[in-house]
mmCIF entry with sequence, helices, sheets and N, C-alpha, C, O atoms, coordinates in Angstrom:
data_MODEL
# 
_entry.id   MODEL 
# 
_entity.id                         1 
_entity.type                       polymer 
_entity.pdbx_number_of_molecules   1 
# 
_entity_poly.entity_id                      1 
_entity_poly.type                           'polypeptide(L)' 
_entity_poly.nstd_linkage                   no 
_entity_poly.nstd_monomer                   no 
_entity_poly.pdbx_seq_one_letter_code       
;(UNK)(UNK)(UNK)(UNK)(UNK)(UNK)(UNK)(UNK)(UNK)(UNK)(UNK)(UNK)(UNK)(UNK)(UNK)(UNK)
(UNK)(UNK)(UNK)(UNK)(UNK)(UNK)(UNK)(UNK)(UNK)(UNK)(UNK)(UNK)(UNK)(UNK)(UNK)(UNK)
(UNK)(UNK)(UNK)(UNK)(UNK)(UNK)(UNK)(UNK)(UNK)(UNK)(UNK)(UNK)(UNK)(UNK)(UNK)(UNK)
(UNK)(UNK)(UNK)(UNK)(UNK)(UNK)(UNK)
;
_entity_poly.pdbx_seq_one_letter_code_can   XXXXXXXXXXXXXXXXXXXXXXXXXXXXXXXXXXXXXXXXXXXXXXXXXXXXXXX 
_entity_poly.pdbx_strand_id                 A 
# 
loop_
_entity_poly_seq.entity_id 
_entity_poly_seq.num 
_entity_poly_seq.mon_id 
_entity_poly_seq.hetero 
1 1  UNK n 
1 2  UNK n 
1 3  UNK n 
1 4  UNK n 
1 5  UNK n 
1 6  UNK n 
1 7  UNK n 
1 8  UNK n 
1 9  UNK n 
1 10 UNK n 
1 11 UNK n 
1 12 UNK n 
1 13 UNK n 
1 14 UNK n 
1 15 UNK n 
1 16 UNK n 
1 17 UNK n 
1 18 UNK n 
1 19 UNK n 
1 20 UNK n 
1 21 UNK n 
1 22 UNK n 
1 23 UNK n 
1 24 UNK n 
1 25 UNK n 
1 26 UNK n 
1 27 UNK n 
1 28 UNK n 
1 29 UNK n 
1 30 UNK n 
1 31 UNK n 
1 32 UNK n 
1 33 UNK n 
1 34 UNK n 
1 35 UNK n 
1 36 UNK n 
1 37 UNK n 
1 38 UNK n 
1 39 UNK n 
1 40 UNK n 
1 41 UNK n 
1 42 UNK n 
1 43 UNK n 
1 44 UNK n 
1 45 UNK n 
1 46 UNK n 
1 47 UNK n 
1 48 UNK n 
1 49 UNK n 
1 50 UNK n 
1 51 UNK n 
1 52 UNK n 
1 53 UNK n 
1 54 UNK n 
1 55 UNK n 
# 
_struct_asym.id          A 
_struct_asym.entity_id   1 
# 
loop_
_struct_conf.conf_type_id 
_struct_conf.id 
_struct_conf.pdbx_PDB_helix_id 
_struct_conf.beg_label_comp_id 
_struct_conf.beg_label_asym_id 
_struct_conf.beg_label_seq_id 
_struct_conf.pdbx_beg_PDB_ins_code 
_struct_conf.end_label_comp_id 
_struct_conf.end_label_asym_id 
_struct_conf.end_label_seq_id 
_struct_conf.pdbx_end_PDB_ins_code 
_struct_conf.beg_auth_comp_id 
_struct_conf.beg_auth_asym_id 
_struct_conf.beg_auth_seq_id 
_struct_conf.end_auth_comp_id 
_struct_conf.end_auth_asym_id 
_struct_conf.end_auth_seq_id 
_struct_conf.pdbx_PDB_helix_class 
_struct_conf.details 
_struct_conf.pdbx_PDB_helix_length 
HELX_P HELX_P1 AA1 UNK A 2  ? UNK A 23 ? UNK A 2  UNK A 23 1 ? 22 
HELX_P HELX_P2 AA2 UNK A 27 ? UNK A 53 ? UNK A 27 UNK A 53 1 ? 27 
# 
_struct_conf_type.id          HELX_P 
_struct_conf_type.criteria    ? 
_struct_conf_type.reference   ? 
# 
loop_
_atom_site.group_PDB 
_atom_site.id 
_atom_site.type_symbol 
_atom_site.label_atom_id 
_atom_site.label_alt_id 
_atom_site.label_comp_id 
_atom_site.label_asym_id 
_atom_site.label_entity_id 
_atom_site.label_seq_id 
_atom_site.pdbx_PDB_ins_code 
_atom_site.Cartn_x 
_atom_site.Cartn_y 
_atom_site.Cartn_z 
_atom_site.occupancy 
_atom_site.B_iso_or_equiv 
_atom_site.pdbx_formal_charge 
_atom_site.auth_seq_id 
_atom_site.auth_comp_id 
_atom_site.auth_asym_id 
_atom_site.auth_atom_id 
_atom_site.pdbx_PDB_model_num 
ATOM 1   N N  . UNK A 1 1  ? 118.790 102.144 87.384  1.00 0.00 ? 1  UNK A N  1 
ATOM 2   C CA . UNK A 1 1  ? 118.254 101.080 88.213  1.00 0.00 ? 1  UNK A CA 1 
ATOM 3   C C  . UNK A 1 1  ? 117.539 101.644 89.435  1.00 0.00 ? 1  UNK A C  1 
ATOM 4   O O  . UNK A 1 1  ? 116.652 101.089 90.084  1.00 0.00 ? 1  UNK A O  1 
ATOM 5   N N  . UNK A 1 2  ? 118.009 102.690 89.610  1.00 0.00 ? 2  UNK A N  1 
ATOM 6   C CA . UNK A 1 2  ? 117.427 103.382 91.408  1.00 0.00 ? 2  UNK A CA 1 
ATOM 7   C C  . UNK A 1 2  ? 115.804 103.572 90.963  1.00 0.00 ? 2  UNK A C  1 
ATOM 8   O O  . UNK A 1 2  ? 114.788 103.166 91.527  1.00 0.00 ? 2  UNK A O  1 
ATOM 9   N N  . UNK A 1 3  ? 115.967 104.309 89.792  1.00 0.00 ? 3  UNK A N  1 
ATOM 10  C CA . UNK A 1 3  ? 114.524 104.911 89.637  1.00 0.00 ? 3  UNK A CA 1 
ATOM 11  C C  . UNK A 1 3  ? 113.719 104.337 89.043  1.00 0.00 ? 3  UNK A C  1 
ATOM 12  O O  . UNK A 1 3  ? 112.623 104.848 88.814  1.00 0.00 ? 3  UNK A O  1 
ATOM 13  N N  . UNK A 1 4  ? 114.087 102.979 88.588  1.00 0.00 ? 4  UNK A N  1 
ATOM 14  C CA . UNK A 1 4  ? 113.251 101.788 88.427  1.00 0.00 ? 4  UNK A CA 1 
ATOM 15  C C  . UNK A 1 4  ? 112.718 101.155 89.559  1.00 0.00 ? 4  UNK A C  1 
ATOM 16  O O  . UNK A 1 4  ? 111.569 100.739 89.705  1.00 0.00 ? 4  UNK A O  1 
ATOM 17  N N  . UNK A 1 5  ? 113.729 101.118 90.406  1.00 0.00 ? 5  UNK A N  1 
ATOM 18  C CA . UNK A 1 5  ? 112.820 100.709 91.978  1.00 0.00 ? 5  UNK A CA 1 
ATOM 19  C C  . UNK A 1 5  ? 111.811 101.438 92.581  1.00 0.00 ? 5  UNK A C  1 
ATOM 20  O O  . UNK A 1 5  ? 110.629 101.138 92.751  1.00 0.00 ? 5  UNK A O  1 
ATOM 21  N N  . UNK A 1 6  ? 112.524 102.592 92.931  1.00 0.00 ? 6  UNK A N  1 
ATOM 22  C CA . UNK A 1 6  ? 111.774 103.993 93.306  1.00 0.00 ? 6  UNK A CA 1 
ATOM 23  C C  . UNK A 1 6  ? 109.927 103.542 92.596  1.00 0.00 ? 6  UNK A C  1 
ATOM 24  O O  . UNK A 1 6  ? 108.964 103.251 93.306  1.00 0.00 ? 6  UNK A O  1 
ATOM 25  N N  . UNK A 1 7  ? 109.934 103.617 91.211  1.00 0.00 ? 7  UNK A N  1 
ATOM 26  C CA . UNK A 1 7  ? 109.407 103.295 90.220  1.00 0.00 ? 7  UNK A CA 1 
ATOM 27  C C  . UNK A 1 7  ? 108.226 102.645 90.528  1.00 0.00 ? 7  UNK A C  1 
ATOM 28  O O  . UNK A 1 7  ? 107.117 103.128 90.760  1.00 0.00 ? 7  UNK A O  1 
ATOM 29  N N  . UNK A 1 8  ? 108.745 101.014 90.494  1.00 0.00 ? 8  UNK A N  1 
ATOM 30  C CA . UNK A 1 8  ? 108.418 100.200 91.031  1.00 0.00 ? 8  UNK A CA 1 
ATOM 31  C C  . UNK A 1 8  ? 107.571 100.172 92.533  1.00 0.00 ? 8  UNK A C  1 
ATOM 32  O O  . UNK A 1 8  ? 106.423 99.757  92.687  1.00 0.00 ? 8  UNK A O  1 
ATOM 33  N N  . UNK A 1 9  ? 108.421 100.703 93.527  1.00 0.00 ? 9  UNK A N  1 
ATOM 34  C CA . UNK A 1 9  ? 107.751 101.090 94.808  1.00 0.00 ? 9  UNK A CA 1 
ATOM 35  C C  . UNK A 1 9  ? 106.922 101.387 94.779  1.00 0.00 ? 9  UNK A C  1 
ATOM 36  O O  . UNK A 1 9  ? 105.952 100.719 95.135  1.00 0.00 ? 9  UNK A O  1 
ATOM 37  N N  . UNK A 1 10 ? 106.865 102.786 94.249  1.00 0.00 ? 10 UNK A N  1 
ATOM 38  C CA . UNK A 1 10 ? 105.804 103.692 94.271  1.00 0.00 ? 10 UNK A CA 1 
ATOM 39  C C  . UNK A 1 10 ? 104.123 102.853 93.342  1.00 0.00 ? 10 UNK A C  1 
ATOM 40  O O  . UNK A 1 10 ? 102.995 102.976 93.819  1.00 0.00 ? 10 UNK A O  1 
ATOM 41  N N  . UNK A 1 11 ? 104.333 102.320 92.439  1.00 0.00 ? 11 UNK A N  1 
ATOM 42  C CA . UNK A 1 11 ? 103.497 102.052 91.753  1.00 0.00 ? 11 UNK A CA 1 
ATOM 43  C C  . UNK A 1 11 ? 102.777 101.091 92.677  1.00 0.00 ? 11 UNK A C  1 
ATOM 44  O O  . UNK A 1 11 ? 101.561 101.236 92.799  1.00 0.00 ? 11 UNK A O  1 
ATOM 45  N N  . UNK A 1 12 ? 103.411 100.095 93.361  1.00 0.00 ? 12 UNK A N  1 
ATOM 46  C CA . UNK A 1 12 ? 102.957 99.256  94.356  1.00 0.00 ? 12 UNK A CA 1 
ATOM 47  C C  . UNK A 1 12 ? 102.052 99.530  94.996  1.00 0.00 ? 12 UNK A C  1 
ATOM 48  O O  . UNK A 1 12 ? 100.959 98.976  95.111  1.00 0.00 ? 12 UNK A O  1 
ATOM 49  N N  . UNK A 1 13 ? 102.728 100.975 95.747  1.00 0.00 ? 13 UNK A N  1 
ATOM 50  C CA . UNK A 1 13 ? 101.615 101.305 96.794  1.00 0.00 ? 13 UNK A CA 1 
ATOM 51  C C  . UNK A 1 13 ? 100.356 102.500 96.313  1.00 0.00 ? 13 UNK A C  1 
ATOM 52  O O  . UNK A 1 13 ? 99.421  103.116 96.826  1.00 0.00 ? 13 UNK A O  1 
ATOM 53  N N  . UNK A 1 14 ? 100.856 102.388 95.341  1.00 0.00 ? 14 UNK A N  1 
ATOM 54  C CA . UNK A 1 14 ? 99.318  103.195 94.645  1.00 0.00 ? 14 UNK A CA 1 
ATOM 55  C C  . UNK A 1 14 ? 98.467  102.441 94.529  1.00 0.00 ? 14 UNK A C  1 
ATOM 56  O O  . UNK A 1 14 ? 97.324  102.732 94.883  1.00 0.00 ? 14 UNK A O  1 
ATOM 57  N N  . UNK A 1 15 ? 98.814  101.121 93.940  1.00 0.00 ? 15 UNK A N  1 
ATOM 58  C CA . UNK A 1 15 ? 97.941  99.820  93.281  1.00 0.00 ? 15 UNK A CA 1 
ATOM 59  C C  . UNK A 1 15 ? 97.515  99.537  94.886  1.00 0.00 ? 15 UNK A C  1 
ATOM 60  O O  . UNK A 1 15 ? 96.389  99.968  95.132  1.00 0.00 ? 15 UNK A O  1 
ATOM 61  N N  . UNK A 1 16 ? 98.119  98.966  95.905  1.00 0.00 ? 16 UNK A N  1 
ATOM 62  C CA . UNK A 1 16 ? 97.645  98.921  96.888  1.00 0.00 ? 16 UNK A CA 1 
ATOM 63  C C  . UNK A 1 16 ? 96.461  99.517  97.555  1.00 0.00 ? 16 UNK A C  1 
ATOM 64  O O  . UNK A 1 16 ? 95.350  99.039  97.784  1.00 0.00 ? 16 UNK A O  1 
ATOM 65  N N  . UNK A 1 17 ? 96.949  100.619 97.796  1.00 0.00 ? 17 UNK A N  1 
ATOM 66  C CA . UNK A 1 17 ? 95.660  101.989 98.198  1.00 0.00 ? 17 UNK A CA 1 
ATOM 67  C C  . UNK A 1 17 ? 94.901  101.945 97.653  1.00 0.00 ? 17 UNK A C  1 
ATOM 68  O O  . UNK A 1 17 ? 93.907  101.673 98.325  1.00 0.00 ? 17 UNK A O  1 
ATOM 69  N N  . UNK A 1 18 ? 94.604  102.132 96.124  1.00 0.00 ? 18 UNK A N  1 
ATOM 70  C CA . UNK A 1 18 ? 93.436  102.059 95.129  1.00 0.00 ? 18 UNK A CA 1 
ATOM 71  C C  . UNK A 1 18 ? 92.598  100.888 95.213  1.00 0.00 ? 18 UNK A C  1 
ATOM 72  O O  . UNK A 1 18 ? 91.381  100.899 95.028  1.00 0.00 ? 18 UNK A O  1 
ATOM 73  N N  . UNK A 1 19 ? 93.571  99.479  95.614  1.00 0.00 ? 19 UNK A N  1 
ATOM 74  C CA . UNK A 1 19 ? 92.474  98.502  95.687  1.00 0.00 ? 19 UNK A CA 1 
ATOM 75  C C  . UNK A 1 19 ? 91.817  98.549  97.204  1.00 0.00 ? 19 UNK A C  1 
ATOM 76  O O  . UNK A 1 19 ? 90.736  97.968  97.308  1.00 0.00 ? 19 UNK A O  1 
ATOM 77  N N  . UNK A 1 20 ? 92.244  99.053  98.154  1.00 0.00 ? 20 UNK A N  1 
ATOM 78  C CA . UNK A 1 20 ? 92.097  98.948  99.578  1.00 0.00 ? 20 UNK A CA 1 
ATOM 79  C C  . UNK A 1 20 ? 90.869  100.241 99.087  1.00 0.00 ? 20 UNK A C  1 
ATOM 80  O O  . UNK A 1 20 ? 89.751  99.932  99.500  1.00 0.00 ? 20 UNK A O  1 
ATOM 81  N N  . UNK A 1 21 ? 90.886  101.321 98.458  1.00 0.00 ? 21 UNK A N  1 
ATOM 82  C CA . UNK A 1 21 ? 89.885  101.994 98.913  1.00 0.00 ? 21 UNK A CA 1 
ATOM 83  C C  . UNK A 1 21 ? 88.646  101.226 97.567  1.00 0.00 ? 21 UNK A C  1 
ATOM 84  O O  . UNK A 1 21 ? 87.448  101.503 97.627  1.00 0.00 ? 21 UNK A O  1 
ATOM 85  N N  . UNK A 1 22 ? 89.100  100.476 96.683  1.00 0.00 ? 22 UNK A N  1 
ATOM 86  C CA . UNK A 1 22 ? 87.568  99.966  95.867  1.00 0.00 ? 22 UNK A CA 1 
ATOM 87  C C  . UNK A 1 22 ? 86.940  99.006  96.723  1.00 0.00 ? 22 UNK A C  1 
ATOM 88  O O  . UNK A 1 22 ? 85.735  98.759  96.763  1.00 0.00 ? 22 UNK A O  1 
ATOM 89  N N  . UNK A 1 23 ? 88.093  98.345  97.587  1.00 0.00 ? 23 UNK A N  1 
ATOM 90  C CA . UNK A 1 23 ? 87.169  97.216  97.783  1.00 0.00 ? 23 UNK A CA 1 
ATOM 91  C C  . UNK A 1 23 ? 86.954  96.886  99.410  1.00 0.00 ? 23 UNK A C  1 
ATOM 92  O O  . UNK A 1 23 ? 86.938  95.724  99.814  1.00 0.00 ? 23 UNK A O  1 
ATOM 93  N N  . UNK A 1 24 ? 86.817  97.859  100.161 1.00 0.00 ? 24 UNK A N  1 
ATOM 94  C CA . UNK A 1 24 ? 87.086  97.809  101.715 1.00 0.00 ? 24 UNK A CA 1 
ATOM 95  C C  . UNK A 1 24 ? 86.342  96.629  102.529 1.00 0.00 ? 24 UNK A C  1 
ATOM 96  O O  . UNK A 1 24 ? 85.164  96.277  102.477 1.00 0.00 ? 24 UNK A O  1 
ATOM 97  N N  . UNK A 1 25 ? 87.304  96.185  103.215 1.00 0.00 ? 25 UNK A N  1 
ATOM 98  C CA . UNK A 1 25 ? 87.150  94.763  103.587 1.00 0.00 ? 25 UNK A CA 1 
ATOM 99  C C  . UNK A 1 25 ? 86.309  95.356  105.146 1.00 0.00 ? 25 UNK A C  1 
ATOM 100 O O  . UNK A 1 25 ? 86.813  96.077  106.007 1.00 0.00 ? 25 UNK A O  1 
ATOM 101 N N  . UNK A 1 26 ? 84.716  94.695  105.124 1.00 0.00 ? 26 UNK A N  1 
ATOM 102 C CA . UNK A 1 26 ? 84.336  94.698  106.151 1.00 0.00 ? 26 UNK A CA 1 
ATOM 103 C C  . UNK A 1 26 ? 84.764  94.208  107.612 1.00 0.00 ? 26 UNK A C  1 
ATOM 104 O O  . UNK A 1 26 ? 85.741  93.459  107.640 1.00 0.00 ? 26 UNK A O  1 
ATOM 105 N N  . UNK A 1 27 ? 84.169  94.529  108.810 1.00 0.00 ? 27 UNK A N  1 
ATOM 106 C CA . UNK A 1 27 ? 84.853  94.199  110.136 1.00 0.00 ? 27 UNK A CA 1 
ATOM 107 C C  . UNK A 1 27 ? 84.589  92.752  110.059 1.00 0.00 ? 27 UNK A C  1 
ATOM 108 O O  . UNK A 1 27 ? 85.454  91.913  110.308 1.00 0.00 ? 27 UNK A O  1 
ATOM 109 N N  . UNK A 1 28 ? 83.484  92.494  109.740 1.00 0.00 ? 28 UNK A N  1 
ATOM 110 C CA . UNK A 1 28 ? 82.994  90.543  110.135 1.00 0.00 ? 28 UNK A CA 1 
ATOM 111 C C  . UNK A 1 28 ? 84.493  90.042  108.968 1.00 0.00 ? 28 UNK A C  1 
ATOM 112 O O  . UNK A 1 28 ? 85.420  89.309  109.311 1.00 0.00 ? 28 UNK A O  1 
ATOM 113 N N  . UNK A 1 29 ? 84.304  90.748  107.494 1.00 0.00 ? 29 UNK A N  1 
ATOM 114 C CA . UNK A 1 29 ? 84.902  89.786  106.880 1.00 0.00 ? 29 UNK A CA 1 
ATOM 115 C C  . UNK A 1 29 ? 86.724  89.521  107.350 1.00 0.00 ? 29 UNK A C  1 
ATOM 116 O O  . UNK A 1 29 ? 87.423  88.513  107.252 1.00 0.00 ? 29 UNK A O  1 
ATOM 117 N N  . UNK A 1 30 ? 87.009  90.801  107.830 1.00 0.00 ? 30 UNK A N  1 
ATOM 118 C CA . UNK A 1 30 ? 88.277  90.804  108.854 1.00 0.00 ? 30 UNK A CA 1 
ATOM 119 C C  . UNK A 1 30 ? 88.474  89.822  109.879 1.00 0.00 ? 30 UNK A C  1 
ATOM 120 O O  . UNK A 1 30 ? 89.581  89.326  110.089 1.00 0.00 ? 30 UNK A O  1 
ATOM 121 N N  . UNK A 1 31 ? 87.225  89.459  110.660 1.00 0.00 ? 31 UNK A N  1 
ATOM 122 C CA . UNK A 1 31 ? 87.591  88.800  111.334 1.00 0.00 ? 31 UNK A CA 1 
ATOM 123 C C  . UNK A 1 31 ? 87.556  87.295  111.214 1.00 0.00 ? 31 UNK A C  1 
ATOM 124 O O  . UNK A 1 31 ? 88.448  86.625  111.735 1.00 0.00 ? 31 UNK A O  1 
ATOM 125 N N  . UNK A 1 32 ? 86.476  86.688  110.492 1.00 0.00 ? 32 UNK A N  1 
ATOM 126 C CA . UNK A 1 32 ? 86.648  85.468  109.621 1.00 0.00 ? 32 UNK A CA 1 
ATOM 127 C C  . UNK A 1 32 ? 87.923  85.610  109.020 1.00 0.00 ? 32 UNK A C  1 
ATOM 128 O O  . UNK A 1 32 ? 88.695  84.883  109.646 1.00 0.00 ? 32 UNK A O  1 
ATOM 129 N N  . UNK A 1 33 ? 88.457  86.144  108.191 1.00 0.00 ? 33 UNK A N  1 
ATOM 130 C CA . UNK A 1 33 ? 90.049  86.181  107.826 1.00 0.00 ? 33 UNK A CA 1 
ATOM 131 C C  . UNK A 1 33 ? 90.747  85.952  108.890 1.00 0.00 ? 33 UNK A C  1 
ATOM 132 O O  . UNK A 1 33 ? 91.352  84.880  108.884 1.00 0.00 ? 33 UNK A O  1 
ATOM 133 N N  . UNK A 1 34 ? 90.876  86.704  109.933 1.00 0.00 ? 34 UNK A N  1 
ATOM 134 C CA . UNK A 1 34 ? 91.720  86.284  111.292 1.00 0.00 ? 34 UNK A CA 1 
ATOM 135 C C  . UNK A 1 34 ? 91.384  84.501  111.671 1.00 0.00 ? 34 UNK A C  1 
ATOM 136 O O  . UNK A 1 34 ? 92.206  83.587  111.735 1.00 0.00 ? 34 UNK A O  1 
ATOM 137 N N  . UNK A 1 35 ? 90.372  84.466  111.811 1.00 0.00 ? 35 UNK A N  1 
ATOM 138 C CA . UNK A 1 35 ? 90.243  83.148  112.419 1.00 0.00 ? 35 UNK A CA 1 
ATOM 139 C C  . UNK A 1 35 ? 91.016  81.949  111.313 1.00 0.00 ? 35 UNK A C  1 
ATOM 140 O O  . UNK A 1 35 ? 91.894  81.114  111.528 1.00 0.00 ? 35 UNK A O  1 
ATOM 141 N N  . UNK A 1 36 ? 90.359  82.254  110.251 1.00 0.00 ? 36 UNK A N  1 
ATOM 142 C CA . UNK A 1 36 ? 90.565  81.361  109.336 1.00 0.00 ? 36 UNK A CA 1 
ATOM 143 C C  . UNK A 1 36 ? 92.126  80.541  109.345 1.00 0.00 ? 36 UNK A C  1 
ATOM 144 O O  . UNK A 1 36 ? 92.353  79.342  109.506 1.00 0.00 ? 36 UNK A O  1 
ATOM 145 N N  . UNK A 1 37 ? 93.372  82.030  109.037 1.00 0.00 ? 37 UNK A N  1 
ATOM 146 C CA . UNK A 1 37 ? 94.630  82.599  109.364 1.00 0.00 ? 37 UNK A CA 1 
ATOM 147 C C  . UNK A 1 37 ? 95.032  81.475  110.782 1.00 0.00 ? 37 UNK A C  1 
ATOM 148 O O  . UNK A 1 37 ? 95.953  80.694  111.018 1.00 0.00 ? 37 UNK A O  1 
ATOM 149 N N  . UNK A 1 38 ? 94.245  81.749  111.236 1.00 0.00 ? 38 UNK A N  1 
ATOM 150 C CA . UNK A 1 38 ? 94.927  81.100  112.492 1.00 0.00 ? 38 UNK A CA 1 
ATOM 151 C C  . UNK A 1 38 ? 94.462  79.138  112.880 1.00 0.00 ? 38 UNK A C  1 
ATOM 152 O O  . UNK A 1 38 ? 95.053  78.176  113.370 1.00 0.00 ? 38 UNK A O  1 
ATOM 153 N N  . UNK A 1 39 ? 93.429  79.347  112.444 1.00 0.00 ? 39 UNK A N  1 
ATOM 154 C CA . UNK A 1 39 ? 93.539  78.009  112.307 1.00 0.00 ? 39 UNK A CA 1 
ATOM 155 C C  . UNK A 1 39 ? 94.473  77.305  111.107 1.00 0.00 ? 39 UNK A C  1 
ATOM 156 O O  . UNK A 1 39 ? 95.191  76.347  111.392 1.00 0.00 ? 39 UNK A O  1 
ATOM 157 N N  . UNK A 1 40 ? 94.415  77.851  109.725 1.00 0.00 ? 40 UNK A N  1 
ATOM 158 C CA . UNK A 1 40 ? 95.411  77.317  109.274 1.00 0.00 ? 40 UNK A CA 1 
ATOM 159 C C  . UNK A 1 40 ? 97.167  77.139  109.920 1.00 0.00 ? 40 UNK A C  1 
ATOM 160 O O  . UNK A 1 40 ? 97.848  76.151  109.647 1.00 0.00 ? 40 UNK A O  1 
ATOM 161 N N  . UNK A 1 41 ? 97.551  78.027  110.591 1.00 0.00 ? 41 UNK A N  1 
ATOM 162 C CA . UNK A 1 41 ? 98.899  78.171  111.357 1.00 0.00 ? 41 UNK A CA 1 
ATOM 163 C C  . UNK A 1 41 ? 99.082  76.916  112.299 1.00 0.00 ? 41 UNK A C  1 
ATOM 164 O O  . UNK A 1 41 ? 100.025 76.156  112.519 1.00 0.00 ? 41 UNK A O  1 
ATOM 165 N N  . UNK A 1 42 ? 97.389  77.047  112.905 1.00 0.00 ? 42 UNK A N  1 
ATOM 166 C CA . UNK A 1 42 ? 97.468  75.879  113.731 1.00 0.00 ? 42 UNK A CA 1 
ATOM 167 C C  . UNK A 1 42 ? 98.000  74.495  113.146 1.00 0.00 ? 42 UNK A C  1 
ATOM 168 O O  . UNK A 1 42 ? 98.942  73.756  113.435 1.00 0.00 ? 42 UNK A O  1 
ATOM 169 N N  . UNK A 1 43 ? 97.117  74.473  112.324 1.00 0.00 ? 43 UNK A N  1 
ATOM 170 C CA . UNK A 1 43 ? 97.190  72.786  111.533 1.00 0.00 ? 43 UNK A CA 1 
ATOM 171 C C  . UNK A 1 43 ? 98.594  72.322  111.002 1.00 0.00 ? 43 UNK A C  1 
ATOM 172 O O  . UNK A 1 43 ? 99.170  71.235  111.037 1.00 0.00 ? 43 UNK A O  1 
ATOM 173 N N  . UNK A 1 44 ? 99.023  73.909  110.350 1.00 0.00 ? 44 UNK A N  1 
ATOM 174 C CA . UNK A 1 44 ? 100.697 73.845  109.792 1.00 0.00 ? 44 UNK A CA 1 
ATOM 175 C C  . UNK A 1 44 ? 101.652 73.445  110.890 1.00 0.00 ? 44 UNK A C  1 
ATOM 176 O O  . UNK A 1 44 ? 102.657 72.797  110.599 1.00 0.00 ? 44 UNK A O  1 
ATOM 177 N N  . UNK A 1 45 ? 101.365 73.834  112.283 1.00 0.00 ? 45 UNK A N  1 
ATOM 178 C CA . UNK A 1 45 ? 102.340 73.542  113.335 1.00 0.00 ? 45 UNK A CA 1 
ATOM 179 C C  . UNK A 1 45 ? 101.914 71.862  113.869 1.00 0.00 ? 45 UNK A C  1 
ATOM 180 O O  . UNK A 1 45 ? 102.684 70.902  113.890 1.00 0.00 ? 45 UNK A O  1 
ATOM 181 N N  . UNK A 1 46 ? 101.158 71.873  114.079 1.00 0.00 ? 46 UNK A N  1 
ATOM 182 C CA . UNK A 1 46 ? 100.313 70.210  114.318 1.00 0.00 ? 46 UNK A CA 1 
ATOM 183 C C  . UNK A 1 46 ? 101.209 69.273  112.976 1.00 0.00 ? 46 UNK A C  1 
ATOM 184 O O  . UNK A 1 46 ? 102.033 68.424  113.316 1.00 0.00 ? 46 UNK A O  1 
ATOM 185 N N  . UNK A 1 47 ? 101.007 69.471  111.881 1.00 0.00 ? 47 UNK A N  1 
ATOM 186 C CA . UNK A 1 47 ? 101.694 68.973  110.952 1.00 0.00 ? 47 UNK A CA 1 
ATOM 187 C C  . UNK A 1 47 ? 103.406 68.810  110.882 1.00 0.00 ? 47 UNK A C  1 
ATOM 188 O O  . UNK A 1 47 ? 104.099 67.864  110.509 1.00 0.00 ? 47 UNK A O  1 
ATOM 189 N N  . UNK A 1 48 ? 103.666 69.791  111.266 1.00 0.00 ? 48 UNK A N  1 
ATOM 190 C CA . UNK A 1 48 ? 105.198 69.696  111.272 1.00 0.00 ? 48 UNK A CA 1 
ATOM 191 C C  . UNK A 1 48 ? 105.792 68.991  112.679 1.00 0.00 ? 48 UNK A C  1 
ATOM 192 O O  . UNK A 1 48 ? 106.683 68.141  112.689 1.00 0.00 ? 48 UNK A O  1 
ATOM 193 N N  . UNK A 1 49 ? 105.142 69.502  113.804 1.00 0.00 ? 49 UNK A N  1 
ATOM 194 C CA . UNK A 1 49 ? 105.234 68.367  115.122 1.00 0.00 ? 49 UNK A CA 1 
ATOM 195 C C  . UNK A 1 49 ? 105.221 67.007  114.671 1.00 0.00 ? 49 UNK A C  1 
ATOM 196 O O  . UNK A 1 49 ? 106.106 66.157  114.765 1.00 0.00 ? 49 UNK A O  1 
ATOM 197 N N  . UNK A 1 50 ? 104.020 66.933  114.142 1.00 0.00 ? 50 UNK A N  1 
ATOM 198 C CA . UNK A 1 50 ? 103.692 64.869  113.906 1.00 0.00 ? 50 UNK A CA 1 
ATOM 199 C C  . UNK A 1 50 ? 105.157 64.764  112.952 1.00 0.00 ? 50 UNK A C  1 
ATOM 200 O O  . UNK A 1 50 ? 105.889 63.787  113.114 1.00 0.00 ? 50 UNK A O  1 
ATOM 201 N N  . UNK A 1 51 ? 105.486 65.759  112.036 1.00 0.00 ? 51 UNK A N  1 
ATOM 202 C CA . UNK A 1 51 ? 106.313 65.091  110.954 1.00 0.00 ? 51 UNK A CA 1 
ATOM 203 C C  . UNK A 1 51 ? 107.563 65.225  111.909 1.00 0.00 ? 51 UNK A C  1 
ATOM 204 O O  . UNK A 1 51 ? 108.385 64.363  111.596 1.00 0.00 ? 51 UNK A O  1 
ATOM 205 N N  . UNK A 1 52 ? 107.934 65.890  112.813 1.00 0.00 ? 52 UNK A N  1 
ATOM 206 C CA . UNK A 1 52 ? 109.445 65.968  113.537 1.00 0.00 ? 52 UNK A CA 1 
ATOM 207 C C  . UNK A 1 52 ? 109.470 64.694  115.087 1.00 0.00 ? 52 UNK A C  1 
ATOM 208 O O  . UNK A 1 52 ? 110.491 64.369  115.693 1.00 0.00 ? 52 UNK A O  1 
ATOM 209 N N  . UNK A 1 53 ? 108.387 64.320  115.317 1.00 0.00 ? 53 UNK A N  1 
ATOM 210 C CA . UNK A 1 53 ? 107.836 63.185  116.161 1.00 0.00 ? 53 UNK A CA 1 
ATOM 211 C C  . UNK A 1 53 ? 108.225 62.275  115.219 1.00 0.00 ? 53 UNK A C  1 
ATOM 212 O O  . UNK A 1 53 ? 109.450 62.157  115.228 1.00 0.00 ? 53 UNK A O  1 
ATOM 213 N N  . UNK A 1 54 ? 107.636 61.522  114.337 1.00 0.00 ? 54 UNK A N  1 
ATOM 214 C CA . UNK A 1 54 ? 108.312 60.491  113.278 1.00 0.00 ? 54 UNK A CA 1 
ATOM 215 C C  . UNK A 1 54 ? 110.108 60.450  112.918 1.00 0.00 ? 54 UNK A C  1 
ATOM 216 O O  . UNK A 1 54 ? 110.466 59.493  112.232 1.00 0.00 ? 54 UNK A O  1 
ATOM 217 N N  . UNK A 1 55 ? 111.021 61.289  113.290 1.00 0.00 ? 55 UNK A N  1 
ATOM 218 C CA . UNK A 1 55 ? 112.166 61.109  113.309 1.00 0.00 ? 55 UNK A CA 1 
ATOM 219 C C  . UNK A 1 55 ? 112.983 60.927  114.463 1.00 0.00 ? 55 UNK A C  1 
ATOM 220 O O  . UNK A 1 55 ? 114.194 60.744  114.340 1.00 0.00 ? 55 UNK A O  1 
# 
């Protein structure tokens, strides 16, 4: 079981790295991701306020 994780781990972060170096995410598209990210958080907290206001 250990070295199935181990295993596992490792394969992760290969797959990781390999896709991070095919497909490198530009600075603009980083930061549209940030914004995006955060306005959704916003709306999720706005949403759960109105829904904890109603009780």
């Amino acid at each position: 079981m250990k070295g199935f994780a181990t295993g596992l781990i490792t394969g992760a972060l290969i797959g990781a790295a390999a896709g991070i170096l095919a497909d490198p995410i530009k600075d603009k598209q980083h930061a549209k991701m940030c914004r995006k990210k955060r306005e959704m958080f916003k709306s999720m907290g706005e949403i759960i306020d109105d829904v904890l206001d109603m009780f």
